[in-house]
C-alpha positions in Angstrom: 102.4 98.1 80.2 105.9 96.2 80.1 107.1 99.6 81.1 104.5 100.6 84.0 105.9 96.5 85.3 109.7 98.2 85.4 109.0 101.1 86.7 107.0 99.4 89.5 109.9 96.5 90.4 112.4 99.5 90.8 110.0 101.7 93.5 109.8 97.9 94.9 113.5 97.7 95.1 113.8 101.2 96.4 111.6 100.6 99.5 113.0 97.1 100.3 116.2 98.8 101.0 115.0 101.3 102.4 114.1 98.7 104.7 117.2 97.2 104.9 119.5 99.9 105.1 119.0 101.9 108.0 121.3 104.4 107.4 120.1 105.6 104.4 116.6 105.2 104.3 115.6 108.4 103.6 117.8 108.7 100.3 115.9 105.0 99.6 112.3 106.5 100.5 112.7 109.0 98.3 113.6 107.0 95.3 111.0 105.3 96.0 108.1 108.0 95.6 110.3 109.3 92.3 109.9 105.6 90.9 106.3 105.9 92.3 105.6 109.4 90.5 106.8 107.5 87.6 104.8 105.0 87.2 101.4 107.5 87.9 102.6 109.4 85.6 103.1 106.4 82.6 99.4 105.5 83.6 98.3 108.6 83.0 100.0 109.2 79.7 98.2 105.5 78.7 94.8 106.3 79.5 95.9 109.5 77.2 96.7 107.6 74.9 93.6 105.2 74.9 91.2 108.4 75.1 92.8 110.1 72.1 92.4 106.6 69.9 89.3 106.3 71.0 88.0 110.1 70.1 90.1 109.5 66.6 87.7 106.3 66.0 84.3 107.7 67.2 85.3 110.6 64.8 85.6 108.5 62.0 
Protein backbone atom coordinates (compact mmCIF):
# COMPACT_ATOMS: atom_id res chain seq x y z
CA UNK A 1 0.00 0.00 0.00
CA UNK A 2 3.20 2.20 0.64
CA UNK A 3 3.34 1.97 -3.04
CA UNK A 4 -0.44 2.82 -4.13
CA UNK A 5 0.56 6.26 -1.36
CA UNK A 6 3.55 7.17 -3.98
CA UNK A 7 1.97 6.62 -6.86
CA UNK A 8 -0.94 8.82 -5.63
CA UNK A 9 1.38 11.98 -4.21
CA UNK A 10 3.02 12.04 -7.80
CA UNK A 11 -0.64 12.18 -9.87
CA UNK A 12 -1.18 14.91 -6.90
CA UNK A 13 2.00 16.72 -7.88
CA UNK A 14 1.22 16.32 -11.53
CA UNK A 15 -2.24 18.11 -11.34
CA UNK A 16 -1.05 20.87 -8.94
CA UNK A 17 1.18 22.04 -11.71
CA UNK A 18 -0.86 21.57 -14.02
CA UNK A 19 -2.49 24.10 -12.15
CA UNK A 20 0.21 26.29 -11.80
CA UNK A 21 1.75 26.20 -14.97
CA UNK A 22 -0.31 27.43 -17.52
CA UNK A 23 1.66 26.87 -20.36
CA UNK A 24 2.04 23.43 -20.08
CA UNK A 25 -0.86 22.11 -18.56
CA UNK A 26 -1.77 19.70 -20.87
CA UNK A 27 1.78 17.83 -20.72
CA UNK A 28 0.95 18.08 -16.68
CA UNK A 29 -2.79 16.68 -17.13
CA UNK A 30 -1.62 13.96 -18.78
CA UNK A 31 0.90 12.79 -16.31
CA UNK A 32 -1.52 13.04 -14.25
CA UNK A 33 -4.00 10.38 -15.59
CA UNK A 34 -0.58 8.05 -16.39
CA UNK A 35 0.15 8.36 -12.48
CA UNK A 36 -3.71 7.85 -12.07
CA UNK A 37 -3.74 4.60 -14.42
CA UNK A 38 -1.00 3.61 -12.19
CA UNK A 39 -2.31 3.61 -9.19
CA UNK A 40 -5.83 1.61 -10.58
CA UNK A 41 -3.79 -0.53 -11.88
CA UNK A 42 -1.61 -1.39 -8.37
CA UNK A 43 -5.12 -1.78 -6.79
CA UNK A 44 -6.12 -4.02 -8.99
CA UNK A 45 -3.04 -6.24 -8.96
CA UNK A 46 -3.65 -6.15 -4.85
CA UNK A 47 -7.10 -7.30 -4.78
CA UNK A 48 -5.30 -10.09 -7.21
CA UNK A 49 -3.27 -10.70 -5.03
CA UNK A 50 -5.68 -10.99 -1.87
CA UNK A 51 -8.17 -13.19 -4.03
CA UNK A 52 -5.43 -15.70 -5.14
CA UNK A 53 -4.37 -16.08 -1.16
CA UNK A 54 -7.53 -16.36 -0.25
CA UNK A 55 -8.54 -19.25 -2.96
CA UNK A 56 -4.96 -20.96 -1.91
CA UNK A 57 -6.33 -21.01 1.90
CA UNK A 58 -9.97 -22.05 1.24
CA UNK A 59 -8.27 -24.86 -0.83
CA UNK A 60 -6.31 -26.03 1.88
Amino acid sequence: MNRLIEIRSQELFCRERAALDSERRVFWLAQAEEWEQRALDEIAYHFRECNLAGAELAAA
